[in-house]
C-alpha positions as CSV (number, residue, x, y, z in Angstrom):
1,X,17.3,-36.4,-100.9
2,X,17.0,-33.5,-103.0
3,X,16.8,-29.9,-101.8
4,X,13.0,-29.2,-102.4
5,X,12.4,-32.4,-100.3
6,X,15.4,-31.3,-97.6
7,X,13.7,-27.8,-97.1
8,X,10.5,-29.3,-96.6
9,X,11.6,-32.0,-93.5
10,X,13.7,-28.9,-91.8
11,X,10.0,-27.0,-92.0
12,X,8.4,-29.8,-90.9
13,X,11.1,-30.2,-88.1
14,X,11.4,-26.7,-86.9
15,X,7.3,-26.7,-86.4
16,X,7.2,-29.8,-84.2
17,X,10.1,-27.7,-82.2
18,X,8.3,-25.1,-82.1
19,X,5.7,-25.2,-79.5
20,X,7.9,-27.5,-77.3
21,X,10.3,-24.7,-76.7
22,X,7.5,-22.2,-76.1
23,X,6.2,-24.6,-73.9
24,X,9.8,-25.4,-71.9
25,X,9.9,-21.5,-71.7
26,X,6.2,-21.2,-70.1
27,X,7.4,-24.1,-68.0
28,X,10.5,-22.1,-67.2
29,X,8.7,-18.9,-66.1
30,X,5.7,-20.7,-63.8
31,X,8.8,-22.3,-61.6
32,X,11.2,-19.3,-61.4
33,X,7.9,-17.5,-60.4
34,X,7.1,-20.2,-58.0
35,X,10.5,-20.3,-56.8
36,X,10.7,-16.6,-56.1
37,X,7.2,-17.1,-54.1
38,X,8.4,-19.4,-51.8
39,X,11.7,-17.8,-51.3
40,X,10.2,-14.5,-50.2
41,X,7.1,-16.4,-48.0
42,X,10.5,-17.8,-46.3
43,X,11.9,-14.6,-46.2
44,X,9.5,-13.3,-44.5
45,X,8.5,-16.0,-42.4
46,X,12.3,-15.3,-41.0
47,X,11.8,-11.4,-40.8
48,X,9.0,-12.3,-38.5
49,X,10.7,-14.4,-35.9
50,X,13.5,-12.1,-36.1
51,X,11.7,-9.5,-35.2
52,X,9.6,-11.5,-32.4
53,X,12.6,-12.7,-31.3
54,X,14.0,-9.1,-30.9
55,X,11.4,-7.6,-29.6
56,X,10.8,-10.5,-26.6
57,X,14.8,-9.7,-26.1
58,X,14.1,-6.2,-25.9
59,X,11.5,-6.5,-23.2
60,X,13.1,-9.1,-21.3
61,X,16.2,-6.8,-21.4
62,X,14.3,-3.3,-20.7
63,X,12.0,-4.8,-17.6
64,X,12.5,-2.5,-15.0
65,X,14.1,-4.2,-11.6
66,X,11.5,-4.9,-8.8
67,X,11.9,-1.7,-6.3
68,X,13.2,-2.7,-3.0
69,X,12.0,-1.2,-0.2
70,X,13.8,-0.8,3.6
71,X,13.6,1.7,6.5
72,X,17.4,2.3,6.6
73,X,16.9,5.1,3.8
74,X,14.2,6.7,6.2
75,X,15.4,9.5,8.9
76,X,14.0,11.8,11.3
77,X,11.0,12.0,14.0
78,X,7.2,12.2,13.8
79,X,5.1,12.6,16.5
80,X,1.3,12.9,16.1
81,X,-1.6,13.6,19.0
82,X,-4.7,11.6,17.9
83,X,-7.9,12.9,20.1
84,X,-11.1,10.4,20.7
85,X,-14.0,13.2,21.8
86,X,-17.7,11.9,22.1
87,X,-20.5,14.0,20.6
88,X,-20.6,16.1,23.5
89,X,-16.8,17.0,22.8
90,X,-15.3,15.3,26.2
91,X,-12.5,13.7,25.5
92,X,-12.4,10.1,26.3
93,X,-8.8,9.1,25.1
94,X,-5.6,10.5,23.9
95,X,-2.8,8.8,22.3
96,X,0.3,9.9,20.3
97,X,2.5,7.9,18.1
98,X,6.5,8.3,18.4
99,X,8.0,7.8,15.4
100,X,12.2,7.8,14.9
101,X,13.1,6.4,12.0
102,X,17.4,7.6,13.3
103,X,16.9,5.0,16.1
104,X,14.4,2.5,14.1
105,X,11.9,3.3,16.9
106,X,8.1,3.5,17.2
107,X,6.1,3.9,20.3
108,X,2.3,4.5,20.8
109,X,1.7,6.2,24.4
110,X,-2.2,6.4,25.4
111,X,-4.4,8.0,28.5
112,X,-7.7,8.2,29.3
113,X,-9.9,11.1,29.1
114,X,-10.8,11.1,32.7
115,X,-7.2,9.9,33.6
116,X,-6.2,12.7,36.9
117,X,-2.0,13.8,36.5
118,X,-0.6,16.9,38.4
119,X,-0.5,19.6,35.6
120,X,1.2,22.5,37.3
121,X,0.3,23.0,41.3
122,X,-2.7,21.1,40.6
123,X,-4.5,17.9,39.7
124,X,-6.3,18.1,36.8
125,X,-8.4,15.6,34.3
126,X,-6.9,15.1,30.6
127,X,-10.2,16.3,29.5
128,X,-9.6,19.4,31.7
129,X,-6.2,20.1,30.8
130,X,-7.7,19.7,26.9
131,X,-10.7,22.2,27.6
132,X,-8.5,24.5,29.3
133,X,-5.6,24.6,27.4
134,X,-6.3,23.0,24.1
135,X,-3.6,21.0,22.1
136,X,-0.6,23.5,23.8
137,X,-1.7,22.2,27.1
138,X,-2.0,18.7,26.0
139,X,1.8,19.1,24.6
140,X,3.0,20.6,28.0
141,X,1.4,17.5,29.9
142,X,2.9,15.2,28.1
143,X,6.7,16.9,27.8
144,X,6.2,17.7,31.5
145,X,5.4,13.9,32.7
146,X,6.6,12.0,29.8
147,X,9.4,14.1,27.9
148,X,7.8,14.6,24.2
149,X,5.7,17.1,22.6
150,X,4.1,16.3,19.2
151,X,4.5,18.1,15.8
152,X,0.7,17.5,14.7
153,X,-2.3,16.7,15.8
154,X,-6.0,14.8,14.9
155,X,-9.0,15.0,16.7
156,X,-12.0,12.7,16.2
157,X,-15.3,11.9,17.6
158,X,-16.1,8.3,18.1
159,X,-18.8,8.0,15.4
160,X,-15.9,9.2,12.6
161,X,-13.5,6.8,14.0
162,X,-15.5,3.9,13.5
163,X,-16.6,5.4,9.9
164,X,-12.8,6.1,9.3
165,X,-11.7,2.5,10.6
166,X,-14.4,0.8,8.6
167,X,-12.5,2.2,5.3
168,X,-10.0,-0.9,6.2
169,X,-10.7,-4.3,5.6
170,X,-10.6,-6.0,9.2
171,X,-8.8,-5.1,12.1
172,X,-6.1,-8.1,13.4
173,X,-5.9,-8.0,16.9
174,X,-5.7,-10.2,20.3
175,X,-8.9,-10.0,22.3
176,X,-7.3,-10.3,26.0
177,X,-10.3,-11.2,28.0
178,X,-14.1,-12.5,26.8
179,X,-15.9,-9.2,26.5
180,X,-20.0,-8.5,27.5
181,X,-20.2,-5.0,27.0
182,X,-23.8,-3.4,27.1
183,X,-24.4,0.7,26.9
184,X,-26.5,3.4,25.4
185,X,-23.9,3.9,22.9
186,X,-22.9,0.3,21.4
187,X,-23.1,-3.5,22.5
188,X,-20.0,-5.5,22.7
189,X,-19.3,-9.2,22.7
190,X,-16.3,-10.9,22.1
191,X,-14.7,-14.2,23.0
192,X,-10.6,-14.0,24.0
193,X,-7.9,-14.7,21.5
194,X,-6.7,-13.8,18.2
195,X,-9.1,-12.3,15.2
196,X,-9.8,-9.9,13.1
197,X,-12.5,-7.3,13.4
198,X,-14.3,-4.6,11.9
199,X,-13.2,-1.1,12.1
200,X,-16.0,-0.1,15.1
201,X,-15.6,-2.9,16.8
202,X,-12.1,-2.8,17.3
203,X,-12.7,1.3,18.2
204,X,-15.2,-0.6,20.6
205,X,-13.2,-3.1,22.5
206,X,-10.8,-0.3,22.4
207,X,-13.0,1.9,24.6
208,X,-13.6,-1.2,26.8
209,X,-10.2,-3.1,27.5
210,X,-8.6,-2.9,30.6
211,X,-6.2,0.1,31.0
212,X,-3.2,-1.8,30.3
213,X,-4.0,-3.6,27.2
214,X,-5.2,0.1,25.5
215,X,-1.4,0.5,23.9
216,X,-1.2,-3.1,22.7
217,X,-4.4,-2.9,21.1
218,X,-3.7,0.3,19.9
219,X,0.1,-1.0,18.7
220,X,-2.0,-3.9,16.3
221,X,-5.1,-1.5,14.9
222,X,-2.0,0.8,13.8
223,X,-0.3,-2.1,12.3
224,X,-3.0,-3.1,10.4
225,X,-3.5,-0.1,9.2
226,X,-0.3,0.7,8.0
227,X,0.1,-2.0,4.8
228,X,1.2,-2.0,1.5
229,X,-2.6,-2.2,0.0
230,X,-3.1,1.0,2.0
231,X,-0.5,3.0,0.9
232,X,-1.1,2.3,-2.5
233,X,-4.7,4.1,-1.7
234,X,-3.4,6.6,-0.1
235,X,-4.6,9.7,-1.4
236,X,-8.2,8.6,-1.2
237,X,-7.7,7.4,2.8
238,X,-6.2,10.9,3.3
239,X,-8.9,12.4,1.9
240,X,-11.6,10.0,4.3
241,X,-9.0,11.1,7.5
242,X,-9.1,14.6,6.5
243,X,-12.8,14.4,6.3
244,X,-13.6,12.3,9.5
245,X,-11.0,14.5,11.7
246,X,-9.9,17.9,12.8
247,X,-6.4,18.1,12.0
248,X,-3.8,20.4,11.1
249,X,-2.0,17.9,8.9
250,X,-2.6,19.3,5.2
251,X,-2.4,18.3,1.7
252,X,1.0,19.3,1.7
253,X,1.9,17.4,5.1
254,X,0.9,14.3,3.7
255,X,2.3,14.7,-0.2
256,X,5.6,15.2,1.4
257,X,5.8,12.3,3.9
258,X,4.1,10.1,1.3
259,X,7.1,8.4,-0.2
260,X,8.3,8.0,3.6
261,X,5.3,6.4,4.5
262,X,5.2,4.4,1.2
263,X,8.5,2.8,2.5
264,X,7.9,1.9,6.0
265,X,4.5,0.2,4.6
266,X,6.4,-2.0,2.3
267,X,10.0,-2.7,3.3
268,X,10.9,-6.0,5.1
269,X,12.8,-4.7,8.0
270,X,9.8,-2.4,9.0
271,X,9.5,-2.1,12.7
272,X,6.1,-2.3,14.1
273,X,4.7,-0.1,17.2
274,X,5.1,-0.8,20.8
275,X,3.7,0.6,24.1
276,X,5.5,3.4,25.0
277,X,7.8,1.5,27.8
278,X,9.2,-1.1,25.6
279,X,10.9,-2.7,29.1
280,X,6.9,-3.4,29.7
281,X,6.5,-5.1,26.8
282,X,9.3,-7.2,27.2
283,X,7.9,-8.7,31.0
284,X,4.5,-8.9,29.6
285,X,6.0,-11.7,26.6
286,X,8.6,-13.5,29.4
């Protein structure tokens, strides 16, 4: 072959190579790029778990502990006079609740309005002793004849009871005897046993009961009352006591025994109210 004919087939050659390399190269480029694509999708795909991942760690680690609640971090006394006046302002009922968190006691002690006790040289009526002598003659009655005084006090009619009580969903109590109550101020019928109630008529078969069931009844309205559900809604019942009562329990009363009462509602070793002589309660269950 000569060299005119030798140039020509290299040409030739070389422009049959041509496009095949530049189309290798193309071929090259799309599947690096492609490659790349699907490296970072998986790249990221991992960045995201890991930082799922890390951040379900991070609240499973930083989920604060459940708080536990028990009356062996609670100390001191509290003793509160609650007052049950009619319209007329006559007091049919006092009671007071004993609290001693030191001796993991708490005692309700109730009398009746019209109840007659020596006060002094003489015989006088609760009632009397309360017009006479207001709350500081209630107090001496009751450190003269049964060795406490109370720190606060509450007064309330019997309409604002009810109202107050009726703030509560259902009273739990046990209805001693099958009641048929009929008066000028409220009608009353009940059959005996176990049940819940509404506020007014456990206030109701309160007034009626016989004498010695008032501080057992009084015990299990005070017990329902004093639940967890409650004390989380605390401030607004305050505010509904403070408005149904008389009292000289303030804002700042109840902000600083909130926690305390907080505690008793929820811990598990909570020890409910009795009648004031617990050796009574103990021959009334033998």
């Amino acid at each position: 072959m000569d060299n005119k004919n030798l140039f020509s087939y290299e040409n030739k050659t070389k422009s049959k190579l041509k496009p095949f390399i530049i189309a290798f190269g193309i071929f090259i480029v799309i599947l690096a790029v492609f490659s790349i694509i699907l490296f970072m999708y998986s790249l990221d795909f991992d960045i995201n778990n890991l930082v799922e991942t890390t951040t379900e760690n991070i609240e499973t680690t930083t989920e604060e502990p459940q708080e536990v609640y028990s009356t062996e971090n609670l100390s001191g006394k509290s003793n509160v006079m609650f007052l049950i006046t009619d319209e007329q302002n006559v007091v049919q009922s006092v009671f007071c609740t004993l609290v001693d968190f030191d001796n993991k006691s708490f005692r309700v002690k109730q009398v009746d309005g019209d109840a007659i006790y020596l006060c002094g040289d003489k015989y006088m009526s609760i009632n009397s002793i309360y017009s006479e002598n207001g709350i500081e003659g209630l107090n001496k009655y009751f450190n003269d004849n049964w060795g406490f005084t109370t720190d606060k006090y509450a007064e309330f009619t019997t309409v604002s009871l009810r109202k107050f009580l009726s703030s509560f969903n259902g009273i739990s109590l046990t209805v001693s005897e099958n009641i048929d109550y009929n008066s000028s101020s409220f009608n009353l019928e009940l059959d005996k046993g176990y049940q819940t109630l509404s506020g007014e008529k456990a206030l109701n078969y309160l007034m009626v009961c016989k004498d010695e069931n008032k501080e057992r009844v009084l015990c299990e309205i005070i017990s329902s009352i004093l639940k967890p559900e409650y004390a989380d809604n605390g401030d607004n019942l305050f505010r509904k006591f403070a408005n149904a009562s008389k009292t000289d329990i303030s804002v700042i009363n109840y902000s600083d025994s909130y926690n305390t009462l907080k505690t008793y509602c929820y811990a598990d070793d909570k020890f409910s109210p009795v009648p004031f002589y617990r050796e009574e309660v103990n021959e009334e269950n033998s």
